[in-house]
C-alpha positions in Angstrom: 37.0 43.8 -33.2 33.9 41.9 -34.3 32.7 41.2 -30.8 32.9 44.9 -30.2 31.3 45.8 -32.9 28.3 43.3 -32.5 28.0 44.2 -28.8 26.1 47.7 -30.0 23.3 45.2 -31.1 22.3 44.3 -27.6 19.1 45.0 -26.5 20.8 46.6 -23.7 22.2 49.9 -26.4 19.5 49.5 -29.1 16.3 49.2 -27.0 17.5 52.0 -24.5 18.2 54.3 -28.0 15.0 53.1 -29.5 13.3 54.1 -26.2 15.6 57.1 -26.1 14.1 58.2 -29.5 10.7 58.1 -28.1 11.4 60.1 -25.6 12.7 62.7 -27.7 9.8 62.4 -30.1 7.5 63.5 -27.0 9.8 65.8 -25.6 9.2 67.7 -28.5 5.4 67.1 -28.4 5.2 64.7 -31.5 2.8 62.3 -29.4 1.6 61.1 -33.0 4.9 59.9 -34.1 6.3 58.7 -31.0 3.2 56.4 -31.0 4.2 55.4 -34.7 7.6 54.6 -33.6 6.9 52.6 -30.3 4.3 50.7 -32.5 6.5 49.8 -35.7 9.5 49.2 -33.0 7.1 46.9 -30.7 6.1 44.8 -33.8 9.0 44.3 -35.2 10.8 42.8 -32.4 7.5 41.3 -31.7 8.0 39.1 -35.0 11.7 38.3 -34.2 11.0 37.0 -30.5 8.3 34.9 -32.1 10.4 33.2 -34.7 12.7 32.5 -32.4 10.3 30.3 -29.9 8.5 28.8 -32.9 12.1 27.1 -33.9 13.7 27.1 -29.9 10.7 25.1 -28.4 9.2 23.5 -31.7 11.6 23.0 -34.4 9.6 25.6 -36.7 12.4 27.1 -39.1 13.8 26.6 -43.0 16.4 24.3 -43.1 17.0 25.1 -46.6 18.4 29.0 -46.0 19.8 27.1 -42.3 16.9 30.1 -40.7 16.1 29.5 -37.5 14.4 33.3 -36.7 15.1 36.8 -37.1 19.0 38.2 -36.1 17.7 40.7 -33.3 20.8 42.5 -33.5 20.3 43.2 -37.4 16.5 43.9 -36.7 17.7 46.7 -33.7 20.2 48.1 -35.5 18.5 48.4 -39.0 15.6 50.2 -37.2 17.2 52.3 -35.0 20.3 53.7 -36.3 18.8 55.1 -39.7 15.9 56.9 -37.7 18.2 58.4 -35.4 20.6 59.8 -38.3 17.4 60.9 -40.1 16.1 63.5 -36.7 19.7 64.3 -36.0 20.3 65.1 -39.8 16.5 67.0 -40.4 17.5 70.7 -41.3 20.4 69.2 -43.4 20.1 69.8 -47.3 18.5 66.8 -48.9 21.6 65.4 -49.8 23.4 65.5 -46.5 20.4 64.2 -45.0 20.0 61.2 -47.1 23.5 60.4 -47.0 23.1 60.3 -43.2 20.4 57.9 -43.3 22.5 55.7 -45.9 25.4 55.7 -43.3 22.8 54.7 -41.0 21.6 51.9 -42.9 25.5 51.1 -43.3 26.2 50.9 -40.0 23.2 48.2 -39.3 25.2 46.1 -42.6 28.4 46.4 -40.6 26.8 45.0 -37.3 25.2 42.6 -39.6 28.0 41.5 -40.5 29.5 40.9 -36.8 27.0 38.7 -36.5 28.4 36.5 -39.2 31.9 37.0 -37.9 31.2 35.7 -34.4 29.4 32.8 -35.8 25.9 33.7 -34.1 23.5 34.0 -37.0 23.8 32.5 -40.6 23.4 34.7 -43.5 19.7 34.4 -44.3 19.1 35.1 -40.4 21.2 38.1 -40.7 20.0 39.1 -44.0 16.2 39.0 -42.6 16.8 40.9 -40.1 18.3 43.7 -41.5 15.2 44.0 -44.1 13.0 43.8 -41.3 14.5 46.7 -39.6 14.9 48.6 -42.8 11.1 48.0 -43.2 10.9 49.7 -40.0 13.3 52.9 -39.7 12.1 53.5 -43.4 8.6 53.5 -42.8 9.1 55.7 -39.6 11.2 57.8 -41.9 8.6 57.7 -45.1 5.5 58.9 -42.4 7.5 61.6 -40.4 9.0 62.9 -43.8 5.1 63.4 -44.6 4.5 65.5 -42.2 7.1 68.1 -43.0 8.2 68.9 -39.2 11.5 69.6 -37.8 12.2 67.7 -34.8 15.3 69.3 -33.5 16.6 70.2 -30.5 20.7 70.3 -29.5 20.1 69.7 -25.9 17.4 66.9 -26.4 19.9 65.6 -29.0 22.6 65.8 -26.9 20.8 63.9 -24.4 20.2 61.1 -26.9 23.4 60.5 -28.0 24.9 60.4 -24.3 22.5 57.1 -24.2 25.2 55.6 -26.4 28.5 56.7 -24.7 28.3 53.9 -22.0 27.9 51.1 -24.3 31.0 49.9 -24.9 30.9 48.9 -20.8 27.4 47.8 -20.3 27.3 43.6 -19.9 25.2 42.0 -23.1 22.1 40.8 -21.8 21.4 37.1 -21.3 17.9 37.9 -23.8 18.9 34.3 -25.6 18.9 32.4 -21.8 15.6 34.1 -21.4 13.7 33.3 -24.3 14.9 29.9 -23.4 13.8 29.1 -20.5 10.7 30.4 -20.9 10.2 29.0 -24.6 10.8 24.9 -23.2 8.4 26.3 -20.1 5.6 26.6 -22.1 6.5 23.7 -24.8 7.2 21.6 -21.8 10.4 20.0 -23.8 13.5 19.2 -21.7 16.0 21.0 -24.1 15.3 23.2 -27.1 15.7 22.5 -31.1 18.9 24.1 -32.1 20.0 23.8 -36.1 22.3 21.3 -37.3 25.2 20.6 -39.8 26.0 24.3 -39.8 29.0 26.8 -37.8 26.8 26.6 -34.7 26.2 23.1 -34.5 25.7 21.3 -31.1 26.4 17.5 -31.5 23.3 16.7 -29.3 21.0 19.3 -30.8 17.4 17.9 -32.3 17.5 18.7 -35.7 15.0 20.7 -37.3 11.7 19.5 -37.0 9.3 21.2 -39.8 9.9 24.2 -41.9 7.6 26.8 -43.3 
């Protein structure tokens, strides 16, 4: 169950419905916020792809919390899901609209939690991810709310949510492989830092080399 449930994490779902999102936001000629949302989206997994080549090809992590970088499933799905309750959920009364967002935001704690369950993040990784993407959806949120608009359409809705009815078949993408290889490319190391004395120990790892 946990493996399914961590699967909607995957770059593969989130960034297609992130990207789906944008698309609506221009469909409906909201070049202003689409821009805000590429932006905020862009940065934030900017700042998990980088902490996860500081510690991959340099060691650069807190062994104290056992943090090696950002979860980028918890990032994705803390960003994403919340903003896409929020424009489904716009002409709602204030109350249904807010408890959409919170399921939203509950929904990101559950895949958090997957992450813990399938042993591929350790709490502080997971927990920092999901703040990251809260930061995110709620500062999309907080600036579109500003602006008073409805952005609603059922077909262009429609069309959003029939990104997501495929996932449960689409293969995860090797994004860890990736980062990888091209992480030791640059840092010119034979094998990359991986953490120690935790669940996903590797007996030949190099332990952590610095923290910040």
């Amino acid at each position: 169950m946990w493996n399914k449930i961590t699967h909607f994490g995957d770059i593969t779902i989130m960034a297609v419905a992130a990207l789906a999102i944008a698309g609506w936001l221009l469909a409906e000629n909201e070049k202003r916020l689409a821009l805000i949302w590429a932006l905020l989206f862009t940065i934030g997994m900017a700042i998990v792809v980088v902490t996860k080549i500081a510690f991959i090809g340099w060691g650069i992590g807190i062994p104290a919390l056992d943090f090696t970088g950002f979860s980028g499933h918890a990032t994705r799905a803390a960003a994403v899901l919340p903003v896409l309750a929020y424009l489904l959920f716009q002409r709602a009364p204030p109350a249904g609209r807010v408890a959409a967002i919170a399921l939203g935001y509950g929904a990101a704690v559950v895949l958090g939690i997957s992450r813990l369950a399938v042993r591929a993040h350790s709490p502080s990784e997971v927990v920092a991810g999901l703040l990251l993407g809260a930061l995110i959806s709620g500062s999309f949120i907080l600036i579109a709310g500003s602006l008073q608009r409805h952005i609603f359409n059922p077909l262009r809705i429609m069309l959003v949510l029939l990104v997501l009815v495929p996932a449960p078949y689409v293969q995860p993408a090797p994004t860890q492989k990736w980062l990888t290889d091209v992480t030791l490319f640059f840092s010119g190391h034979s094998g990359p830092y991986e953490r120690t004395g935790s669940c996903c120990a590797n007996t030949r790892a190099r332990s952590f080399r610095f923290s910040l």
